[in-house]
N, C-alpha and C positions, 0 to 999 in steps of 0.2 A: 615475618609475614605469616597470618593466618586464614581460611577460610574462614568467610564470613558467614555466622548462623542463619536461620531466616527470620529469628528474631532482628539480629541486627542490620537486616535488608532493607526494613520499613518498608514491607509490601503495603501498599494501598489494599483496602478491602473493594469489592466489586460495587457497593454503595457510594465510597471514595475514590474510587475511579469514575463513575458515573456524574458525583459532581465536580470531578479538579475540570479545569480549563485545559481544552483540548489542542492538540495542531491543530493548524488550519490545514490538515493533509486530508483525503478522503481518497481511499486506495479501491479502484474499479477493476474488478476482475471481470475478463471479457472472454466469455466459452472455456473457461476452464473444467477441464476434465477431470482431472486429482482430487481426492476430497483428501486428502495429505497435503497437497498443495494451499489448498482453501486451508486447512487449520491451520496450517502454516501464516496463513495472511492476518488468521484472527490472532496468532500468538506474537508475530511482529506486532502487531497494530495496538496490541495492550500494550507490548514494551516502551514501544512512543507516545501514546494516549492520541493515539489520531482519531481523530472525527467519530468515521464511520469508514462500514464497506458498503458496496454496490454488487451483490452478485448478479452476472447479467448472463440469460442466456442458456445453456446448457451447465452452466458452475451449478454445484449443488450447495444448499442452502440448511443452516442446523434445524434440529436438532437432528447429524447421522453421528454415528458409532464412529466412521470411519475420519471425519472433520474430527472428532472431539479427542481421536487419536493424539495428532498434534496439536491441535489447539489447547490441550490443558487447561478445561474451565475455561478460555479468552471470548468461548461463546455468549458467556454469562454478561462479561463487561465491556465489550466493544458492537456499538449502535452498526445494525446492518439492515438493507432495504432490498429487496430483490426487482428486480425491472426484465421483463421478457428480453429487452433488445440493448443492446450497448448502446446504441445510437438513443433512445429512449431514457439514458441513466444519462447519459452527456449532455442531452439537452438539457437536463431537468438541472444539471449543476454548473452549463453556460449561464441559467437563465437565474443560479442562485451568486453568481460572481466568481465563478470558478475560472481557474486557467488551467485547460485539458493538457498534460502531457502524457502522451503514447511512450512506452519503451519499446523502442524496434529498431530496427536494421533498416535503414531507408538510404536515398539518395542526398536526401538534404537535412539528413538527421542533425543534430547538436549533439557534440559529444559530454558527458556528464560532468566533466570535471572542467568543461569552458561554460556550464548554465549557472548562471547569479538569478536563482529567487527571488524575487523581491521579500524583502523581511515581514511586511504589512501587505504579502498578496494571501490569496489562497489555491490551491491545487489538489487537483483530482489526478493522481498516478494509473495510467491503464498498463495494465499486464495481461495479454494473452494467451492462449491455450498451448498447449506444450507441443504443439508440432507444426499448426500453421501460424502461431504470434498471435500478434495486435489484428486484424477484420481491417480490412482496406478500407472502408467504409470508416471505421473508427480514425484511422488515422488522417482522412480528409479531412472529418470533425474536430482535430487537435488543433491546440495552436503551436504547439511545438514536439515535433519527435526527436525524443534523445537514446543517445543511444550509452550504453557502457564502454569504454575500449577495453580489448582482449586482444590478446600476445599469441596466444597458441592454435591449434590448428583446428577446434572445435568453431568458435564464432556463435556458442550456445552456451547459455547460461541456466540453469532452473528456475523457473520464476519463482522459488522461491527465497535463490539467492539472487539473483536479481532484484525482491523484493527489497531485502534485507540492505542491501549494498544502497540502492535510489531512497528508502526510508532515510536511512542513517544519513546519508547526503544531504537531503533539504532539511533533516532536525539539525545538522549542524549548522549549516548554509545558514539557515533560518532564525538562528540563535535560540531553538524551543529546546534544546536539552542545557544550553547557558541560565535560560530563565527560568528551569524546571527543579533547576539544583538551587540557586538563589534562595528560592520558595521554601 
């Protein structure tokens, strides 16, 4: 077994990421604080070729130093819109056929590993601000909050593993890293 070069990655150039065929994932960040976090969301977001983001709110928006930290260039090739309000970015992707799902701690949450996507839906992932979550308000808006299960005595996750762990879940669920390999 050897490490593979980054010739033999077959990275997409930021042109050919721009035209492949995207997930139908669109990842809403609501009052996030982190601009580590935030690059964080842009450098998932290129490894799955999702959509776009939503920064809503208080989330900061590139081009900053401190986004481009983690994000490594992802700023360059994943489509992002900013909206004052989260409630504002939810509407606007109910009303483009989106099914809102919240990640949060709730009473009637779904747990992630009982949610079946529909293969031919499309979804909008919200992740909230690192110390109050998802906006109450946002999760009325949801049509599903799910939640991750955890063992240990935290009950917190970092959204941006959080991110990472629900991304990976609907690419697989979804069959878009099956059909991405195909290609």
């Amino acid at each position: 077994m050897k490490k593979l070069s980054m010739e033999e990655l077959n990275r997409k150039s930021v042109e050919e990421f721009k035209e492949a065929k995207k997930s139908p994932l669109v990842i809403v960040l609501d009052n996030v604080r982190s601009l580590n976090n935030v690059g964080s969301a842009f450098r998932t977001s290129d490894a799955f070729l999702v959509e776009k983001i939503c920064l809503c709110g208080i989330t900061g928006c590139p081009p900053h130093r401190e986004i481009q930290k983690t994000a490594l260039g992802a700023t360059e090739s994943v489509a992002w819109e900013y909206f004052p309000s989260t409630s504002d970015a939810l509407k606007a992707l109910k009303s483009q056929g989106y099914t809102i799902c919240a990640f949060e701690q709730v009473d009637k949450s779904v747990k992630l590993d009982e949610f079946q996507p529909d293969v031919y839906g499309k979804y909008a992932l919200v992740f909230g601000n690192e110390v109050f979550g998802v906006e109450p308000e946002a999760i009325q808006e949801s049509d599903v909050v799910i939640e991750i299960p955890q063992l240990g005595t935290k009950h917190s996750l970092n959204i941006s593993v959080t991110m990472g762990i629900a991304i990976w879940d609907f690419s697989v669920k979804m069959g878009v890293l099956k059909k991405n390999h195909q290609s």
